[in-house]
SEDONU-109130 format. One record per residue (C-alpha): residue in three letters; y, x, z. Coordinates in pm, 1 decimal, padded with zeros to 6 digits, always signed. Layout:
REM SEDONU-109130
   banu         yy         xx         zz
    ALA          Y          X          Z
...
***
This chain:
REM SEDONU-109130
   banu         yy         xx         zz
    UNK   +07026.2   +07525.0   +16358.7
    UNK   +06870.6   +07848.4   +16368.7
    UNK   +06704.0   +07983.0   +16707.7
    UNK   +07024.8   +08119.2   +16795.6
    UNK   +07351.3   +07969.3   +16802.1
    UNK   +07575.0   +08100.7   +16541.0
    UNK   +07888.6   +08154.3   +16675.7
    UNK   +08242.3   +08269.7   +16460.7
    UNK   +08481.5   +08392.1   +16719.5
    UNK   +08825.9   +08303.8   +16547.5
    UNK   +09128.0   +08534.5   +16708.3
    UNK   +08856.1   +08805.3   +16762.0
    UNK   +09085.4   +09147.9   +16736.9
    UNK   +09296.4   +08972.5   +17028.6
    UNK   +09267.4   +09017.6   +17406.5
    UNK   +09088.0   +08663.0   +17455.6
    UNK   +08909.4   +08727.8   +17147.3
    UNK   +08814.9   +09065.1   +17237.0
    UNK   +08648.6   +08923.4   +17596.7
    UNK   +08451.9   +08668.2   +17465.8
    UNK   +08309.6   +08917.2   +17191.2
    UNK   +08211.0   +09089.5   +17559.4
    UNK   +08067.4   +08812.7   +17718.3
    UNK   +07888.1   +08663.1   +17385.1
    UNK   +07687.3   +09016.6   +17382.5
    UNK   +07547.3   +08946.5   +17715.5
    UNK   +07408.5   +08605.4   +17562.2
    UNK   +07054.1   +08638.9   +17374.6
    UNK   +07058.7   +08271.9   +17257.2
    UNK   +07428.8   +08356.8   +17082.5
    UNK   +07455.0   +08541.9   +16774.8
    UNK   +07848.6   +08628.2   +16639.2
    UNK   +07823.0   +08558.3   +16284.9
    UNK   +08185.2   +08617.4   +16160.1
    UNK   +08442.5   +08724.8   +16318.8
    UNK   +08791.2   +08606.8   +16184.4
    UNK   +09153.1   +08702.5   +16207.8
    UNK   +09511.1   +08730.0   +16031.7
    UNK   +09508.9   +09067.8   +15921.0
    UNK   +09226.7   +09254.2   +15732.3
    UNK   +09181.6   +09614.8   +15887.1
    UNK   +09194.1   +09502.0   +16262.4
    UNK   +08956.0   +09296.7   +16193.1
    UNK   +08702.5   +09474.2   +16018.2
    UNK   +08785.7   +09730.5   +16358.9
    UNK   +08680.2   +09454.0   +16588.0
    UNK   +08346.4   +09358.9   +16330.5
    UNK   +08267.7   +09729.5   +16354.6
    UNK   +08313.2   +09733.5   +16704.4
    UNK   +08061.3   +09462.9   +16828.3
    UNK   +07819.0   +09502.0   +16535.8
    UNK   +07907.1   +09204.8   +16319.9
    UNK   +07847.3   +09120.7   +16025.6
    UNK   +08122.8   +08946.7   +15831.8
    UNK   +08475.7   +09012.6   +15907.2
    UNK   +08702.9   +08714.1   +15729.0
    UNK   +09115.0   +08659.7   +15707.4
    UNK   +09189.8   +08318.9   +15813.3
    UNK   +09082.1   +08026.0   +15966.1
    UNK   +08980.0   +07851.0   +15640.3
    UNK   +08756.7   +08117.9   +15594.3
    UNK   +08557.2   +08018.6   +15892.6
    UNK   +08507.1   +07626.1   +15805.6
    UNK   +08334.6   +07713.0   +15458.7
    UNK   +08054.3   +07912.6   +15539.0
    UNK   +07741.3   +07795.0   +15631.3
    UNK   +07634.9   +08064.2   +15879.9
    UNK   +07851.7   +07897.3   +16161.8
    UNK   +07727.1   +07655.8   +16362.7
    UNK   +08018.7   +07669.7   +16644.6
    UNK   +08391.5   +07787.7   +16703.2
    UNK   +08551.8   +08004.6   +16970.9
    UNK   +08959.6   +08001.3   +16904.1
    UNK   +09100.1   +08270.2   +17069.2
    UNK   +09431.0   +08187.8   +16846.7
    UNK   +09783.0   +08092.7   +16950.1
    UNK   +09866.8   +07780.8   +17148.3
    UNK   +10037.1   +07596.5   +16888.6
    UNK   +09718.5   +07627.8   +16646.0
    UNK   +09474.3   +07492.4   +16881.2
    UNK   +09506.3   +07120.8   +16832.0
    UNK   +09489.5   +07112.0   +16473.4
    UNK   +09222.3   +07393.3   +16441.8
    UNK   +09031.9   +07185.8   +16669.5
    UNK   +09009.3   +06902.9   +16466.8
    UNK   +08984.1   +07061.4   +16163.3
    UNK   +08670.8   +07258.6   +16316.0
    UNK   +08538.7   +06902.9   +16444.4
    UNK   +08584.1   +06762.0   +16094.2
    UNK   +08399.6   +07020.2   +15906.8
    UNK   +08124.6   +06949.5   +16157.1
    UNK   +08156.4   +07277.7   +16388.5
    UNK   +08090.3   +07323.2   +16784.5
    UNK   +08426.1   +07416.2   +16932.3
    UNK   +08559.2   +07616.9   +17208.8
    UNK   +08874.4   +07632.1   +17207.9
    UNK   +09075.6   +07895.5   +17469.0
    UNK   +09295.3   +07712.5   +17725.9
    UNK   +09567.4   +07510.2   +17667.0
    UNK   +09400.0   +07285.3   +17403.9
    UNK   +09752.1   +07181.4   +17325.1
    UNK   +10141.0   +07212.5   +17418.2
    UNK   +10192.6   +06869.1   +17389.0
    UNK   +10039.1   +06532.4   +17551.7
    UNK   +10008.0   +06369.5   +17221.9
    UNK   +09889.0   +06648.1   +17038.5
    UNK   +09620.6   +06696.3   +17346.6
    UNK   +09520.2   +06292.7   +17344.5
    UNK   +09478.9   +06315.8   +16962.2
    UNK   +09260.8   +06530.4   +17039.7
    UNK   +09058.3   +06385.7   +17298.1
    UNK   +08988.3   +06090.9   +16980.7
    UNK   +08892.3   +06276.9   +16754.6
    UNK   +08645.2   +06480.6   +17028.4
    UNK   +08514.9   +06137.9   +17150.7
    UNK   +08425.5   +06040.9   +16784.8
    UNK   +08265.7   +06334.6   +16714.3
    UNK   +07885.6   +06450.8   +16764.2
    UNK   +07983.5   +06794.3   +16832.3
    UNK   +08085.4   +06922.5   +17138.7
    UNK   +08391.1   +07017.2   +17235.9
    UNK   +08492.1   +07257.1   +17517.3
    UNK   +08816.0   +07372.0   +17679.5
    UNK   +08851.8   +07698.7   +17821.9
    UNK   +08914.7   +07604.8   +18144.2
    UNK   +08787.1   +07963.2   +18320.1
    UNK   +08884.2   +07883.1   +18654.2
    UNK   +08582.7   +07646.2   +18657.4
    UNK   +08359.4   +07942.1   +18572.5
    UNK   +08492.4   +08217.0   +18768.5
    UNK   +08193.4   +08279.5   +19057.5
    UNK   +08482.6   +08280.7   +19284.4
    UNK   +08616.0   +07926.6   +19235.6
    UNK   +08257.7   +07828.2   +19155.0
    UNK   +08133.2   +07920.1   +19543.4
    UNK   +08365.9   +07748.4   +19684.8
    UNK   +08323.3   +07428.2   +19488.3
    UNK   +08012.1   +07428.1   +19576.5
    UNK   +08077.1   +07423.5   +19921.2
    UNK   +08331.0   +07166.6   +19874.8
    UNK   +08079.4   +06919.8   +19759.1
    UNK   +07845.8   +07034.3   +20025.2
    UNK   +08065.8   +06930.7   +20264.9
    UNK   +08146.2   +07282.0   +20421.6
    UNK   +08465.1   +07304.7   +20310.4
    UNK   +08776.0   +07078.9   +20229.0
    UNK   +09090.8   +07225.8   +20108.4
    UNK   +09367.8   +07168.0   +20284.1
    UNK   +09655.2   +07347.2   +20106.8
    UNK   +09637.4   +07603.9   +19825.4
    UNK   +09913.3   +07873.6   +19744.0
    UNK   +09868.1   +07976.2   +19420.6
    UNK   +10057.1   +08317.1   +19261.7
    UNK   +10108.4   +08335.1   +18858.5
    UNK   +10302.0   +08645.8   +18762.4
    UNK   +10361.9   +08904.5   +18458.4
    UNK   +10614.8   +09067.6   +18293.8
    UNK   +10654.4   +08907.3   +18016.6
    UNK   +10990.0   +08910.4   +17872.8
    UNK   +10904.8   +09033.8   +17539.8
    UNK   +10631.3   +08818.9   +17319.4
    UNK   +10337.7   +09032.5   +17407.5
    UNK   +09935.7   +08959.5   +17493.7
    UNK   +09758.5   +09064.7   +17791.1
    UNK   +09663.0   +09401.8   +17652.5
    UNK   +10094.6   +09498.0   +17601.8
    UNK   +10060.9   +09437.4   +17247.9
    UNK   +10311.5   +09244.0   +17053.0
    UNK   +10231.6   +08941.7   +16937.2
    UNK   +10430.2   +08642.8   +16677.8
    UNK   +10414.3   +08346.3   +16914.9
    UNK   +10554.6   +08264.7   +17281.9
    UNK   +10345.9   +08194.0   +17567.4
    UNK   +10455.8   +07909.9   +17823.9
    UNK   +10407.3   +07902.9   +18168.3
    UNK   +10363.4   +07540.9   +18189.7
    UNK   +10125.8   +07466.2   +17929.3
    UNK   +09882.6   +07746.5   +17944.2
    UNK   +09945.2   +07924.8   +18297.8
    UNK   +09974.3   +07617.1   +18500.9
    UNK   +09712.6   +07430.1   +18328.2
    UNK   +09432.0   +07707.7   +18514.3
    UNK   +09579.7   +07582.8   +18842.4
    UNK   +09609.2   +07228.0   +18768.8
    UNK   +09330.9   +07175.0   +18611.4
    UNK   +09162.5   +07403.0   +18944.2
    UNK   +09303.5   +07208.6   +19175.5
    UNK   +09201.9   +06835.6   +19082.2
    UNK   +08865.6   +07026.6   +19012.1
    UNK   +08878.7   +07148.2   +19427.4
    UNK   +09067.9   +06875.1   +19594.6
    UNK   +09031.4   +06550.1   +19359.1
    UNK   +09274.9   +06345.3   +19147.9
    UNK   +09651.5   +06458.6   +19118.8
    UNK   +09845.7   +06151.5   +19274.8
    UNK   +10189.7   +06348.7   +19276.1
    UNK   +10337.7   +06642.0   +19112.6
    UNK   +10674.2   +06774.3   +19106.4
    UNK   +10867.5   +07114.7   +18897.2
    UNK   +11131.1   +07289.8   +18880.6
    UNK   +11210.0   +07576.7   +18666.5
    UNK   +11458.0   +07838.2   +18623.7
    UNK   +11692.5   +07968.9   +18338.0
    UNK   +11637.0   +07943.1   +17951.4
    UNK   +11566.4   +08300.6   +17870.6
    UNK   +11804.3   +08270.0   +17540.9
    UNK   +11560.7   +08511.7   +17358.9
    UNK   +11268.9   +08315.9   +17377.8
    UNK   +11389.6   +08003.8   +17431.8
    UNK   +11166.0   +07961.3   +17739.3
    UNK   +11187.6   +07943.1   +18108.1
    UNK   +11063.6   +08269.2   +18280.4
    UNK   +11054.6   +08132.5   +18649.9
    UNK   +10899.0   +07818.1   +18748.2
    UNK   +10766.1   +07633.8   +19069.5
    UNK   +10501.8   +07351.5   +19057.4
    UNK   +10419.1   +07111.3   +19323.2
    UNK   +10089.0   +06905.5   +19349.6
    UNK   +09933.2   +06668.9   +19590.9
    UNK   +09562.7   +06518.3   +19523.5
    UNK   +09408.5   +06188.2   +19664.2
    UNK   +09255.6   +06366.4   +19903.2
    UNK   +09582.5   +06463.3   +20062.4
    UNK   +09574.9   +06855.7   +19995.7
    UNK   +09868.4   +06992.7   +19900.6
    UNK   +09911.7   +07304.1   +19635.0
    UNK   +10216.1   +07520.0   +19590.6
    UNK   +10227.2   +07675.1   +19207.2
    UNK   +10510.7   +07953.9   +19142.2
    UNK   +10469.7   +08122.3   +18826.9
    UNK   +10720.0   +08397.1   +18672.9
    UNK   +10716.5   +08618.3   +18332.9
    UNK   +11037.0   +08821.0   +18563.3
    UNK   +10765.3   +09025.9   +18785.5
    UNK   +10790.5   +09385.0   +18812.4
    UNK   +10447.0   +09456.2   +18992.3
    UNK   +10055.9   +09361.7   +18964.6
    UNK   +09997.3   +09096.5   +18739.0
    UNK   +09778.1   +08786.0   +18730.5
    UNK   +09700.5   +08497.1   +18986.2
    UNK   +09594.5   +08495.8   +19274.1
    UNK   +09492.1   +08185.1   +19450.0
    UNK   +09475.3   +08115.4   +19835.1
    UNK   +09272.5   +07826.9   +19956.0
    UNK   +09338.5   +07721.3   +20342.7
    UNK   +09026.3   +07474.8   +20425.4
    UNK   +08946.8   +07292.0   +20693.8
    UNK   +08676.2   +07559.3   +20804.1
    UNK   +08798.4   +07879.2   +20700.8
    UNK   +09058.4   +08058.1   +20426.7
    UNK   +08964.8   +08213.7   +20101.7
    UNK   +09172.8   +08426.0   +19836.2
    UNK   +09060.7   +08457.6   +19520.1
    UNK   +09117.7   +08709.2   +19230.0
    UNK   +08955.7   +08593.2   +18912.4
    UNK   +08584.2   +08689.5   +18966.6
    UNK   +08602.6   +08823.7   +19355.1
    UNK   +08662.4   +08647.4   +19679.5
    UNK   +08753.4   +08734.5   +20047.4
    UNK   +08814.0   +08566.5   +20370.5
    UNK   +09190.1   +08562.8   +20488.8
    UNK   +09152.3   +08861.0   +20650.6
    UNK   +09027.4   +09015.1   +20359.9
    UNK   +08665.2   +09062.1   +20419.5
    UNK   +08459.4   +09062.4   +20094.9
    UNK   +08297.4   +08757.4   +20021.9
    UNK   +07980.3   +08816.7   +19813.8
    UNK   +07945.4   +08615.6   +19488.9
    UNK   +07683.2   +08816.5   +19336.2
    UNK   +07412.3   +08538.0   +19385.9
    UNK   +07655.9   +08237.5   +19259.3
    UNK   +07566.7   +08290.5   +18855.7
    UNK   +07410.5   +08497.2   +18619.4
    UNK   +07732.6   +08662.6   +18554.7
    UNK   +08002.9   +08789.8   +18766.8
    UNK   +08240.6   +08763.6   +18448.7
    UNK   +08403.0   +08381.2   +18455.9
    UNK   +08439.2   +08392.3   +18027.8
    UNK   +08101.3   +08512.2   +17988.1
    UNK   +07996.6   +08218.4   +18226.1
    UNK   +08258.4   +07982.0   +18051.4
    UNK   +08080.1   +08080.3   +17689.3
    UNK   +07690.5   +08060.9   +17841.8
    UNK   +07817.6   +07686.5   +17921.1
    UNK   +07908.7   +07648.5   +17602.4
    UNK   +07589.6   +07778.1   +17380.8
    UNK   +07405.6   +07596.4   +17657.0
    UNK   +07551.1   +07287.1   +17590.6
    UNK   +07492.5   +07318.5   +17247.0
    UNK   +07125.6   +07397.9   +17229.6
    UNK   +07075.2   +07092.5   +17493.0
    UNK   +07265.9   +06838.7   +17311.8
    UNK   +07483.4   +06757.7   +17640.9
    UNK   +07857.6   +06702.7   +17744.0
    UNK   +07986.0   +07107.7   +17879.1
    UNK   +08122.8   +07139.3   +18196.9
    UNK   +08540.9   +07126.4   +18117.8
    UNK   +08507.7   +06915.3   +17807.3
    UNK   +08823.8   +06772.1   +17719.8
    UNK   +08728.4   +06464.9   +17839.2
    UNK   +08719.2   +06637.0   +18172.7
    UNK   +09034.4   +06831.1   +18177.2
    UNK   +09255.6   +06573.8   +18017.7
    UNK   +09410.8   +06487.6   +18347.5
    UNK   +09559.1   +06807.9   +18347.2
    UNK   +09684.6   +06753.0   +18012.1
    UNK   +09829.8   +06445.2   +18126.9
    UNK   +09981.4   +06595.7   +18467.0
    UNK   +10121.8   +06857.4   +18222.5
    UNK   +10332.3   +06580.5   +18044.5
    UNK   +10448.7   +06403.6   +18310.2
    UNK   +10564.3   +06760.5   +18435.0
    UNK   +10725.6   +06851.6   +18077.8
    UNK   +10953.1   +06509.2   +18143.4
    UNK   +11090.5   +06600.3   +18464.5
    UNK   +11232.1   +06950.4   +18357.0
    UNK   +11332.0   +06747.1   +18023.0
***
C-alpha cells in the first residue's frame, strides 16, 4: 500500500457519491484514485470536479486496476451484495453505502464471505457517525443517559424514482430496507438488542410496486421502546428526525445537530474532527484500513439489523 489509501469511489456522479467525494477531500491519508460510473460524460464532470485522475464506466473497470486499494459503492441497493463480494474477491477494502442488501440471505452471504476475507468490510451505517448520535452514545455508556423511548420521523416525497438531489434515477428505493435500517440499526446501537419488532405498511403504490407509508415498532432488552413512521407521500421538509426521551433529559436530532426538547442548541463541535457524519463514517474507514482493525459498523456489527429487517419483511409478507 502506498502512504495513502487509494480509494475508487464507485457511484461517484450520484448524491451519495457526490458526499463522500466531499468528505474524502477533507482526509489527507485518502487519495481518490478513480472515480467510476454508468455513463461517460457525468463522470468525467464529477473527475473534473474533485481533481481526479481517472474517470472509468463500470464497475469492472474498478476491480482491474492496480491503483485501488479500497471501494466506496455509492450504487443502487440491489448491486450492493454482489459488488461487495466481487470487490472482496478481487482483494479490495469495501465500503459499501447502507443497506448492504435487500434481502436477509443476500445480506448473510455476505457476512461469509466478509468473515473469510482479510479485507475489511464496512457498512454505511451514518447514524453511528453523525456527532449528534455519537454524543449521546457516549453518554449512554457513561451512564448519563438511558433512553427511554425514541420517536423517530422518515419522510420525502418520493413518488417518482428519484435521488436525494430530485434527479431521476433507474432503480426504486425502499423504505424498509434502506430508510429503516438507519433507525434500526440506531436504535440497538442506543438502547441494546432488538427483542421485539412489529410493521405495518400501507398501499402498493401500483407504479412502483412499493409501499409509500409505513410504521415500525421496536422494543430492545433494555426495555426502551422506539416508534418508526416513514412515508415517500410527504409534502413538506424532508429527512429524519429522531427524538430521544431519556431518563435524564430529551434530545432531537437532525443528522449532524442536536437540541434539548425545548430546542436549545446542543453543541457538538468538540465530539469529532468533523461535524459531517459521512466524512466521519469514511475517516473510520481509511482508519481502519491503515491500522489493520475491525471498523466501527462492520457488517458483523450491523447484521442484527439485517436480521430484524427480515423478520420485518415476513410480517408484511
Amino acid at each position: 500500500m502506498s502512504d495513502k489509501v487509494r480509494i475508487a469511489v464507485v457511484g461517484a456522479a450520484g448524491a451519495f457519491g457526490m458526499k463522500h467525494l466531499d468528505g474524502l477531500a477533507n482526509i489527507p491519508d485518502a487519495e481518490v484514485t478513480v472515480v467510476s460510473g454508468t455513463r461517460a460524460e457525468p463522470t468525467r464532470a464529477v473527475a473534473e470536479r474533485y481533481g481526479v485522475a481517472n474517470a472509468v464506466v463500470g464497475f469492472d473497470a474498478v476491480l482491474e486496476r492496480d491503483d485501488v486499494d479500497a471501494l466506496i459503492l455509492a450504487t443502487p441497493t440491489g448491486l450492493h451484495a454482489a459488488q461487495t463480494q466481487a470487490a472482496l474477491a478481487a482483494g479490495k477494502h469495501v465500503q459499501v453505502e447502507i443497506p448492504l442488501a435487500d434481502s436477509l440471505a443476500d445480506a448473510e452471504e455476505t457476512l461469509a464471505v466478509a468473515s473469510a476475507s482479510d479485507r475489511v468490510v464496512m457498512v454505511g451505517h451514518t447514524r453511528r457517525f453523525n456527532p449528534s448520535h455519537q454524543l449521546l452514545h457516549r453518554r449512554i455508556v457513561a451512564g448519563d443517559f438511558a433512553v427511554q423511548q425514541m420517536d423517530v420521523q422518515t419522510y420525502f416525497l418520493r413518488r417518482t424514482n428519484t435521488n436525494a438531489k430530485g434527479e431521476p434515477r433507474s432503480w426504486t428505493d425502499h423504505l424498509l430496507w434502506h430508510h429503516a435500517a438507519h433507525t434500526v440499526d440506531l436504535f440497538a446501537y442506543q438502547a441494546g438488542e432488538i427483542v421485539q419488532a412489529n410493521a405495518m405498511q400501507g398501499p402498493i403504490d401500483p407504479v412502483l410496486g412499493i409501499a409509500l407509508d409505513m410504521s415500525i415498532q421496536l422494543k430492545s432488552v433494555s426495555g426502551a421502546i422506539c416508534t418508526l413512521s416513514l412515508s415517500f407521500n410527504n409534502d413538506g421538509p424532508f429527512g429524519t428526525f429522531f427524538r430521544y426521551i431519556g431518563d435524564t433529559g430529551t434530545y432531537i436530532a437532525r443528522y449532524d445537530e442536536l437540541v434539548t426538547g425545548r430546542d436549545e442548541v446542543v453543541d457538538v463541535s468538540g465530539v469529532a474532527a468533523s461535524l459531517n457524519g459521512i466524512e466521519l463514517q469514511d475517516r473510520e474507514f481509511v482508519s481502519a484500513i491503515r491500522e489493520g482493525r475491525e471498523p466501527d459498523s462492520s457488517i458483523r456489527q450491523v447484521i442484527d439489523c439485517y436480521r430484524v429487517l427480515g423478520a420485518l419483511q415476513d410480517q408484511l409478507g
